[in-house]
N, C-alpha and C positions, 0 to 999 in steps of 0.2 A: 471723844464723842460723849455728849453728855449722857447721861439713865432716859430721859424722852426719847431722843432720838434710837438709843439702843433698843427702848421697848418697842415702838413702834417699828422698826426695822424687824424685831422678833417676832413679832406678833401678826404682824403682816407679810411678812418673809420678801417683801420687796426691799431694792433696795435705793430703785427711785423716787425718792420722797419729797415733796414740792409744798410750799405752803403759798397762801393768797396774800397779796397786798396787803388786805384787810388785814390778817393777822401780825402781819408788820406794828400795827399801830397798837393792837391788843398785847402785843410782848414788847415794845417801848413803852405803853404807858406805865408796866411794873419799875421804867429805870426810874422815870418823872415822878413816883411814889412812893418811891423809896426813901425810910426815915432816916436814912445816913449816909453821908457820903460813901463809905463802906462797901454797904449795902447796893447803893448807886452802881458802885464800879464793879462789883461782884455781876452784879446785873447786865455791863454794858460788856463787862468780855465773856458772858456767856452769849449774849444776844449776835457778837461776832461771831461765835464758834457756828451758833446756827446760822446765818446768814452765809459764811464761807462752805458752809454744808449741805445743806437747801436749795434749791432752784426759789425764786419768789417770781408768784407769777401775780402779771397786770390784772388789775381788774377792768373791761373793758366797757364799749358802748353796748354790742351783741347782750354781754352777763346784764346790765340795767336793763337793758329792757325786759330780758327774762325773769327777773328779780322785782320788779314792778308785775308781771303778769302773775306773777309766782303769790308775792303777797296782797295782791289785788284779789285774788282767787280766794287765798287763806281767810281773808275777814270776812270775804262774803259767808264765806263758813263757819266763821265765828273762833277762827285758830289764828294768833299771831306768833310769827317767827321775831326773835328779835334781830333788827336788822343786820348788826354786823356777822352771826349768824346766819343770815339768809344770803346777805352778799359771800361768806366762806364757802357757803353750800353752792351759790352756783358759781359759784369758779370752779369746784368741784365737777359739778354736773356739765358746763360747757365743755369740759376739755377732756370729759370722760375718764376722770377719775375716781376712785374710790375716797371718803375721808375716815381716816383714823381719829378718832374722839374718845374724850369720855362722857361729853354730851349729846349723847342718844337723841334724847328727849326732844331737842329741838331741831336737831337736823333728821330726823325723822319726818317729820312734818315739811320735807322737800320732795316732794312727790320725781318718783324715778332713780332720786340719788344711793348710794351703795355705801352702806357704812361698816364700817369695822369697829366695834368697842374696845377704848384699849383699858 
């Protein structure tokens, strides 16, 4: 198990851990950016260990539309979430779960949602 997953499993004492689609895409783009093949592949069988480890859940039609309402709200207020961000957040928030972060900051600005800093 990698140091992520162990911290977050410690820190939250759960041990049912689920990440969003979205973040699919935000931990492959570290393989497509990586300067070395190396580095590449270091990357791709870590990115296995957490996908065989992880639940990954859909992002759906229900989260858009709540994610549309959610940052339609935010700018009238003059706060923007950054979107992929705000689609983590309500995947979070649709399925009633808490998110483990170390970005506070912007998932904060999810009106409802339950966070954990790790």
């Amino acid at each position: 198990m990698s140091s992520l997953l162990r911290s977050i499993k410690e820190t939250t004492g759960q041990t049912g851990v689920a990440i969003s689609a979205i973040t699919v895409i935000e931990l492959a783009h570290g393989v497509w950016r990586a300067d070395t093949p190396e580095r590449a592949e270091k990357r791709r069988i870590y990115l296995q260990e957490v996908y065989a480890a992880i639940k990954v859940e859909a992002f759906t039609k229900e989260m858009g539309e709540l994610a549309a309402r959610i940052d339609a709200e935010g700018k009238k207020a003059g706060s923007v979430i950054p979107f992929a961000d705000l689609q983590i957040g309500v995947t979070a928030l649709e399925l009633r779960h808490a998110i483990a972060t170390r970005n506070v900051r912007h998932f904060a600005m999810i009106p409802g949602l339950q966070i954990t800093p790790l």
